[in-house]
C-alpha positions in Angstrom: 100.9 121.2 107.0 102.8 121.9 103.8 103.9 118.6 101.7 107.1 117.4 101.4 109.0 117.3 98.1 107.7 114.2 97.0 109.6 111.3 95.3 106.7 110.3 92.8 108.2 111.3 89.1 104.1 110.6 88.1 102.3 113.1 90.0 99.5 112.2 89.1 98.0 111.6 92.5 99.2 115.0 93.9 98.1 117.1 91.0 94.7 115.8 91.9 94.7 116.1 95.8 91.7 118.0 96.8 92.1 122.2 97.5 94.3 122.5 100.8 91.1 124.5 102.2 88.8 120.8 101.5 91.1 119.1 104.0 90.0 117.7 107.2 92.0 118.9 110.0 94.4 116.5 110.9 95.9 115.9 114.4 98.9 114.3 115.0 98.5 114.5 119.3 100.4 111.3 119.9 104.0 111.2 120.2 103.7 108.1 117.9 102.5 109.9 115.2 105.2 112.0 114.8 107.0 110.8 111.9 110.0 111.6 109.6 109.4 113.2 106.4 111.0 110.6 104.4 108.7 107.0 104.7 107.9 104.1 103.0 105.3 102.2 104.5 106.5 98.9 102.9 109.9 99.2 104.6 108.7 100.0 108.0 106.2 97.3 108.0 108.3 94.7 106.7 111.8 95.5 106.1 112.1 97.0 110.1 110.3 94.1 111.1 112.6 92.0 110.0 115.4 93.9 111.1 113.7 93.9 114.8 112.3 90.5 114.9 114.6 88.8 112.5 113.4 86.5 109.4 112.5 83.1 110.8 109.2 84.5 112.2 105.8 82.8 109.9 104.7 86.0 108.4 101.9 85.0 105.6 100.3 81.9 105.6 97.7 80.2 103.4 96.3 76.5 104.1 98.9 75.6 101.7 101.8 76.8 102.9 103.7 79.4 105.5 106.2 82.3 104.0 108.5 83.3 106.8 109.4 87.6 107.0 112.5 87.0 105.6 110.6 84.7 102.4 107.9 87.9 102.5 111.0 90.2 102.1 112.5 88.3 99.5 109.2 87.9 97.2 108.5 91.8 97.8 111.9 92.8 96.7 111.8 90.3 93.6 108.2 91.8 92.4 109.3 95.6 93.1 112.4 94.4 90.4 110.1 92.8 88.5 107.7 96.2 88.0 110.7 98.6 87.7 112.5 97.0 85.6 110.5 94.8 83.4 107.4 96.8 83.3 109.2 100.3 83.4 106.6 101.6 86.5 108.3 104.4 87.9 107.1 106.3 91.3 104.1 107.4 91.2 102.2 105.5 88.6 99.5 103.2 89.6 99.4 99.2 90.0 96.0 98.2 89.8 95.8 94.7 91.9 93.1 91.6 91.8 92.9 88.5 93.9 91.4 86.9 96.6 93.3 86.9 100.3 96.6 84.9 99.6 99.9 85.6 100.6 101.0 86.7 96.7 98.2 89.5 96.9 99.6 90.8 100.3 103.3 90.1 98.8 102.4 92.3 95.8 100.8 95.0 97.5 104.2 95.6 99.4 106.0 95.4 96.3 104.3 98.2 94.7 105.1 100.0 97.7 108.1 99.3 97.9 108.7 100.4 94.1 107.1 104.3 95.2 103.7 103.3 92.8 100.3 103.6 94.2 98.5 100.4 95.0 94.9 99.9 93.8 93.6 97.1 95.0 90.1 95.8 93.7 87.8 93.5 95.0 87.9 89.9 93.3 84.4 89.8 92.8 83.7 92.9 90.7 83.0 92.3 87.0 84.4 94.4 84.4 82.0 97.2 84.1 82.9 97.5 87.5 86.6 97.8 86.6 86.6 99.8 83.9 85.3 103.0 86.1 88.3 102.1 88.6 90.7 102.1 85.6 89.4 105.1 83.7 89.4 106.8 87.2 92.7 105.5 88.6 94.6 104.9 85.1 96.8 102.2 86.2 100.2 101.7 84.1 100.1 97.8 85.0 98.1 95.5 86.7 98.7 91.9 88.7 96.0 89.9 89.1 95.4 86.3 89.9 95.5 83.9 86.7 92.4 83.0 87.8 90.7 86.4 87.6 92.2 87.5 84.2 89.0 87.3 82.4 87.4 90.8 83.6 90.3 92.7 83.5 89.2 95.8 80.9 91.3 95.0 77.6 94.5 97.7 76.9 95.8 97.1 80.4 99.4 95.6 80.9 98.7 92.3 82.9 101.2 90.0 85.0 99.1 87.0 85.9 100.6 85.7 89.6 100.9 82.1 90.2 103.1 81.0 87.3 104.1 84.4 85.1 105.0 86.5 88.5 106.7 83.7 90.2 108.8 82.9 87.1 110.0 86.4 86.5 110.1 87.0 90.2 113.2 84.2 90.0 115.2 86.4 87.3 115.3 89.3 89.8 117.5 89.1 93.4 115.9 89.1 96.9 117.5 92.4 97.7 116.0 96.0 96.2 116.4 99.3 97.3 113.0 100.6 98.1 112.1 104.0 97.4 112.6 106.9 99.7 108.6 108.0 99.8 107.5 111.3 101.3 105.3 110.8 104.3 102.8 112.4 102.4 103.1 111.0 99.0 100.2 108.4 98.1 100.5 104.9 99.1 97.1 103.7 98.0 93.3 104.7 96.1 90.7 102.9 98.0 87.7 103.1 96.1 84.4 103.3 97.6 80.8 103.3 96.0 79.7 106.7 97.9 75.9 106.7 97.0 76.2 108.4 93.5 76.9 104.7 91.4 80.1 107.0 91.0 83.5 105.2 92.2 85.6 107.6 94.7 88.7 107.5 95.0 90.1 108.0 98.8 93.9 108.8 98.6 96.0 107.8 101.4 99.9 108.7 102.5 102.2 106.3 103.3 102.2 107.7 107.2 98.3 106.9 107.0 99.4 103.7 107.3 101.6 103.4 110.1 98.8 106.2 112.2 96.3 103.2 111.6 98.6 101.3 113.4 99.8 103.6 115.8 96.1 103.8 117.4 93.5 101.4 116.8 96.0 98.5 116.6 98.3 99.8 119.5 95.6 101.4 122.0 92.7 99.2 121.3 93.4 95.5 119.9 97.0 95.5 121.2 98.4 93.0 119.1 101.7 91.3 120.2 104.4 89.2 118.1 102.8 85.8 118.7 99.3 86.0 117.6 97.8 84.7 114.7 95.4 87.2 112.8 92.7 85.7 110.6 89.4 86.9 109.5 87.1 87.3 106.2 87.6 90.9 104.6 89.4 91.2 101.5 92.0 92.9 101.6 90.6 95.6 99.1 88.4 96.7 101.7 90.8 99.2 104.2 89.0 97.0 106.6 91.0 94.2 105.8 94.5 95.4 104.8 94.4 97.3 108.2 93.1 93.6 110.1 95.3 91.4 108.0 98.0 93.2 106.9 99.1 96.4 108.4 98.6 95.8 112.1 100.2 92.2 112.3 103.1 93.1 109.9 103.5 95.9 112.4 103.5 94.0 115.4 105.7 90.9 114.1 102.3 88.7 113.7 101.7 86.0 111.4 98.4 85.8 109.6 96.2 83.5 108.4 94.9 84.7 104.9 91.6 82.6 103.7 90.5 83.0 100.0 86.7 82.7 101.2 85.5 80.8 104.2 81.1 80.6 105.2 81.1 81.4 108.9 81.0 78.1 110.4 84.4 77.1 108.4 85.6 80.5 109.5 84.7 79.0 113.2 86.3 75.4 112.4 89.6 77.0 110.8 89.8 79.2 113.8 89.7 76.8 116.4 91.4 74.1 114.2 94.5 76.8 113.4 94.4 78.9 117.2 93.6 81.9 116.0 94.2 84.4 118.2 92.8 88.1 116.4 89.7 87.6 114.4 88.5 90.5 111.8 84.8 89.7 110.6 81.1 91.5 110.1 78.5 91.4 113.1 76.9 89.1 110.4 79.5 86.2 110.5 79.4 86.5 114.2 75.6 86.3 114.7 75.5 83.5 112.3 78.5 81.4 114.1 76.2 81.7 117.7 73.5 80.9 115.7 74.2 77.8 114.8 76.1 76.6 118.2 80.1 77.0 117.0 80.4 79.8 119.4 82.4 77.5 121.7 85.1 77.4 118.4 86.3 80.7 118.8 87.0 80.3 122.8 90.7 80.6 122.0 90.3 84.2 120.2 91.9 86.5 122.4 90.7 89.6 120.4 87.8 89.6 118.0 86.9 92.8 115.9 83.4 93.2 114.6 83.3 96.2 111.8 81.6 96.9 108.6 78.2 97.3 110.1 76.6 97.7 113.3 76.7 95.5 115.9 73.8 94.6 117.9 73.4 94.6 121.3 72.2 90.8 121.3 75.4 89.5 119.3 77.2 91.6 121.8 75.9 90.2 125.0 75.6 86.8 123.3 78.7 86.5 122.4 80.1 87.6 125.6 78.1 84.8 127.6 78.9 82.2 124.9 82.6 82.9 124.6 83.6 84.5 127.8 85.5 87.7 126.6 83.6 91.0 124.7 83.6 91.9 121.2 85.8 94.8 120.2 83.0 96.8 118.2 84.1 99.6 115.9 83.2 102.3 112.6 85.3 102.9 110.4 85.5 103.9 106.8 87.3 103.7 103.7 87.7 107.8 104.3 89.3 107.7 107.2 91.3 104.0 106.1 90.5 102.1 109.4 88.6 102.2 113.2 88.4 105.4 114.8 85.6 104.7 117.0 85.8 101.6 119.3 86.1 99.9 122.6 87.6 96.9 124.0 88.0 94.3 127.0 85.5 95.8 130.2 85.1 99.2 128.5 83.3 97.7 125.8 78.9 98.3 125.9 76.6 96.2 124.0 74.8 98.8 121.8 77.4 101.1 121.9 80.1 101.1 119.4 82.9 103.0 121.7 84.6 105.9 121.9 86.8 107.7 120.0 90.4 105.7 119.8 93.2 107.5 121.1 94.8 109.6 118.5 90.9 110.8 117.2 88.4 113.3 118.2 84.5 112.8 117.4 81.4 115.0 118.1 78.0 115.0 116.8 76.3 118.3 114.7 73.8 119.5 113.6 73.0 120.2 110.2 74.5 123.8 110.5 77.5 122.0 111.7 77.3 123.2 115.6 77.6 120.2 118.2 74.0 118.9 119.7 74.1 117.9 123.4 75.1 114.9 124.6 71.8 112.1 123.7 70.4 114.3 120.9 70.5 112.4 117.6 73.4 114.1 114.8 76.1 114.0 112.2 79.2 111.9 113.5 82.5 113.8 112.5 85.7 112.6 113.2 89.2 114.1 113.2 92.7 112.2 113.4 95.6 111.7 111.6 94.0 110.6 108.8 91.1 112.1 106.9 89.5 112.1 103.3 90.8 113.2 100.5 89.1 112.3 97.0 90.9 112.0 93.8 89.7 114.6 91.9 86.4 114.6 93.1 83.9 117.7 94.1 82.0 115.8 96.6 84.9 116.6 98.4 83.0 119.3 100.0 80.4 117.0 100.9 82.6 114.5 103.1 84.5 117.5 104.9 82.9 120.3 106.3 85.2 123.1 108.7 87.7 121.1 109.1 85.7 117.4 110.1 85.2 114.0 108.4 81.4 113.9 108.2 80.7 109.9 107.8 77.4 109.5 106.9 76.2 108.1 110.1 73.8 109.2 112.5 74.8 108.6 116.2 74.4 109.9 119.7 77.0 110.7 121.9 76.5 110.3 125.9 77.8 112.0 128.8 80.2 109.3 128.9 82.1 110.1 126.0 80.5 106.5 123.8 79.0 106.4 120.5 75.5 104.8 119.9 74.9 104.0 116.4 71.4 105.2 115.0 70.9 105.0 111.3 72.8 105.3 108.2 72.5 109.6 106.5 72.7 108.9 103.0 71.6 105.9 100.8 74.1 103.0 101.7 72.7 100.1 101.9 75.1 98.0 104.6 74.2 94.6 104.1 76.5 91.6 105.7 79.6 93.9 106.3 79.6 94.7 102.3 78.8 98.5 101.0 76.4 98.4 98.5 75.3 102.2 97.0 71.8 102.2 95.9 71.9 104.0 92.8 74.9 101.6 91.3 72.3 98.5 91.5 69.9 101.1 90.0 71.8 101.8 87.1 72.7 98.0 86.5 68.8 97.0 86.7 68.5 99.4 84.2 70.3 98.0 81.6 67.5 95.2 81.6 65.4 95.8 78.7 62.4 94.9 80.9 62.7 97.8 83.1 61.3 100.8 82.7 62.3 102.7 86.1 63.8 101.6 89.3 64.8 102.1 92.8 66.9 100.5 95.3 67.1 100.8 98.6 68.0 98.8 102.0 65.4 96.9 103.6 65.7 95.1 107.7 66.5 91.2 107.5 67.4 90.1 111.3 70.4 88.2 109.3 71.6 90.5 107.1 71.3 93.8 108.6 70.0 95.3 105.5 69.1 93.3 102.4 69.1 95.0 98.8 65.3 95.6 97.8 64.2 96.9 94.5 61.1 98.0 93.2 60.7 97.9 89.5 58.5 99.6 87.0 58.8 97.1 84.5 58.3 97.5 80.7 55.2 97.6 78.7 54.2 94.3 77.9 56.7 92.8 80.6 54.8 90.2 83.0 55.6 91.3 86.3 56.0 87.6 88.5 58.7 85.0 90.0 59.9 84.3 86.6 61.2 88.4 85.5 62.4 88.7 89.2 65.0 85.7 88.6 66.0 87.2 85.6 66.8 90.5 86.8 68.6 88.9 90.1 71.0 87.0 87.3 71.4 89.9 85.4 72.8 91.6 88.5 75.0 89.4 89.1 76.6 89.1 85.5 76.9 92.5 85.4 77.9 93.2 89.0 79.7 92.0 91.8 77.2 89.1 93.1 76.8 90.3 97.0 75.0 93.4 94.9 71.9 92.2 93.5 68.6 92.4 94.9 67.5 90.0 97.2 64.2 91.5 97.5 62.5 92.5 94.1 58.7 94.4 94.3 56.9 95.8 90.9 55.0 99.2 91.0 53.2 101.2 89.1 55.6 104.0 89.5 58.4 105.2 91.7 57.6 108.4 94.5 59.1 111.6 93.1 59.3 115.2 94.3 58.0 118.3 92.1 61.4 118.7 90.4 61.8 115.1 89.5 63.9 113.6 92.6 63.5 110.1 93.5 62.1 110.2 97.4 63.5 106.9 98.6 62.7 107.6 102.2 58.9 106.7 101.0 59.8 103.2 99.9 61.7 102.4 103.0 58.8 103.8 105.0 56.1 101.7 102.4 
């Protein structure tokens, strides 16, 4: 499909769009998916909401307080004023935003929309050698952040601190702004995503991506409707999360429940305390909430999504005895920006993951790329009407291959048509819903002047999934005990976000390489 004229005076994002020929096919085989060539995805969501639904409906809300669609619309409108016209961001350029889950980050995110920029949206735990790769790669003109998160933000960067700075400029500026006519196709958003180089990727998606998320995991599969109440624990920098607690209740009228952080049993108390009716979390949180008896809590969840890792059979059926509907199990992936694999209500199998949601197509290949039969172990590949595209990036080639998302899972495909999870393909370590890349904890251990080598990889823990595990060749003259692994777990964690360090540290003597040099992880897993 040629790509409309776009309204981005920065094009910064198209100019580095991978080659036409790198593009995953894209199928647009629901009628709707079909949509104009002029969209902003901050007006549909919000501004035709309102217009459909009116403004008196609780749109955001926080344990503090509840913003109704029209106070949502207002406080949009104010910050897109506030980045045109007192920080000069024009279409096209790039807002870089930090925070945890509260109703200014969501408000801010549509604002940049709404001004034509490109949201980046970063996870509040990253540190700033974390950041500064997203910045060099992205190069935002401005960022927002959360007062309380200023301190890692790399130095050089424009910063509006929201709470008291955004709010107070936010009240010079009217409710009322005349969003930007976006191309379907221009880009809405860079989700980054660790890949397993220790290299940040940046996934580009289009404003229509947005609404297509919407338009067939939320509409086919969780079925959302104007009176629910979404909650759940993924920020919203993970595509996980702005799909789960953003994009699919805006788009359905819903209000949402956004928690800053929340251990699984408050996440169990707040829902049945607030009637939550959607829950987004990780197989994890689940597991953990039957584990320790608050099953019974989430009896008034109508639809609860488990995705960011896979979910075993025994949370599964557990969870259907305990609270009397099924899990909707899914995969996703930042690639492809939400579920394209899933299953709901009686079609849902514990151990299977689903099929492929309306709107998709899946198969499993070989490594030639040809399709195995149905129960032989393969590549999943996925088509839809969304699909990767790296900024800039030659492992483009590596994600798409003729024309399919390969996702870097290994899965078999029945006669049925559903999708059984086997392993991970590359060197992700999944590990409580978060992805963690292996050689990124590698090259932070290594900045420890007691280490010599290293590798990571992910190791079973029946809570966990996968825990991080590193084995260390330490220094001459280092002492190899308890005392060297505590220090290189805090280093971790100064230097990178927390959930990354190694939980499991074990010294060797030396690491397993190949002839040429190459680090054969596959023997540490097995060891």
């Amino acid at each position: 499909m040629p790509l409309s004229p776009s309204a981005h005076i920065d094009s910064f994002c198209r100019d580095r769009l991978p080659p036409v020929g790198q593009w995953p096919r894209l199928v647009f085989d629901l009628p709707e998916l079909r949509y104009p060539d002029r969209l902003n995805a901050a007006t549909a969501l919000l501004d035709g909401t309102v217009a459909r639904l009116g403004p008196g409906r609780p749109c955001l809300r926080s344990p503090q307080e509840t913003w109704s669609y029209g106070d949502v619309l207002a406080r949009a409108n104010r910050i897109a004023h506030v980045l045109t016209a007192d920080l000069g961001v024009v279409p096209g350029n790039r807002v870089l935003l930090r925070g945890t889950n509260t109703p200014w980050l969501a408000a801010c995110w549509l604002g940049v929309l709404k001004a034509g920029a490109v949201a980046v949206t970063t996870m509040p735990m990253l540190r700033r050698h974390e950041l500064d790769k997203i910045v060099e790669r992205a190069e935002p003109s401005v960022a927002l952040c959360d007062e309380r998160l200023l301190d890692e933000l790399p130095p050089g960067l424009p910063v509006v601190s929201y709470g008291t700075e955004l709010a107070g400029r936010c009240a010079r500026h009217p409710a009322a702004f005349d969003d930007v006519p976006t191309a379907a196709d221009d880009v809405a958003l860079l989700a980054f995503t660790s890949g397993t180089t220790g290299s940040p990727k940046a996934t580009m998606h289009f404003h229509r991506d947005l609404l297509a998320i919407a338009d067939t995991f939320s509409r086919h599969v969780l079925k959302p409707t104007a009176d629910d109440l979404f909650c759940g624990t993924p920020p919203l920098a993970f595509t996980f999360g702005l799909g789960g607690l953003l994009v699919f209740p805006l788009h359905a009228g819903a209000a949402v429940l956004l928690l800053e952080r929340a251990t699984p049993k408050e996440l169990a108390a707040t829902v049945a305390e607030q009637a939550v009716t959607v829950l987004f979390t990780a197989p994890t949180a689940y597991r953990a909430i039957l584990g320790s008896g608050d099953g019974p809590l989430l009896a008034g969840v109508r639809r609860a999504v488990s995705a960011g890792e896979a979910l075993p059979a025994a949370v599964a059926e557990r969870y259907r005895k305990v609270v009397g509907r099924p899990l909707i199990d899914g995969i996703g992936s930042t690639e492809m920006l939400h579920v394209f694999i899933s299953a709901a209500d009686e079609a849902a199998r514990p151990g299977s993951t689903g099929v492929a949601v309306p709107g998709f197509r899946a198969t499993v290949l070989d490594l030639d790329g040809r399709p195995v039969p149905d129960g032989t172990p393969g590549l999943l590949a996925v088509q839809g009407p969304t699909g990767c595209r790296y900024l800039g990036d030659p492992r483009q080639a590596d994600y798409v291959r003729d024309g399919w998302n390969l996702t870097g899972d290994t899965y078999v495909r029945d006669t049925e048509g559903y999708f059984r999870f086997v392993a991970r393909s590359d060197d992700m370590i999944v590990s409580s819903g978060y992805n963690i890349a292996a050689p990124e904890v590698e090259e932070v251990l290594l900045t420890h002047p007691d280490v010599a080598d290293c590798a990571v990889v992910g190791t079973p823990d029946p809570d966990r999934g996968s825990v991080v595990t590193a084995f260390v060749v330490p220094r001459p003259g280092a002492e190899a005990g308890p005392d060297l692994v505590h220090a290189l777990q805090e280093h971790a964690k100064a230097v990178a976000a927390p959930y990354k360090y190694p939980r499991r540290v074990r010294f060797v003597d030396a690491l397993p390489r190949n002839a040429s040099g190459k680090l054969q992880r596959f023997l540490l897993r097995e060891g």
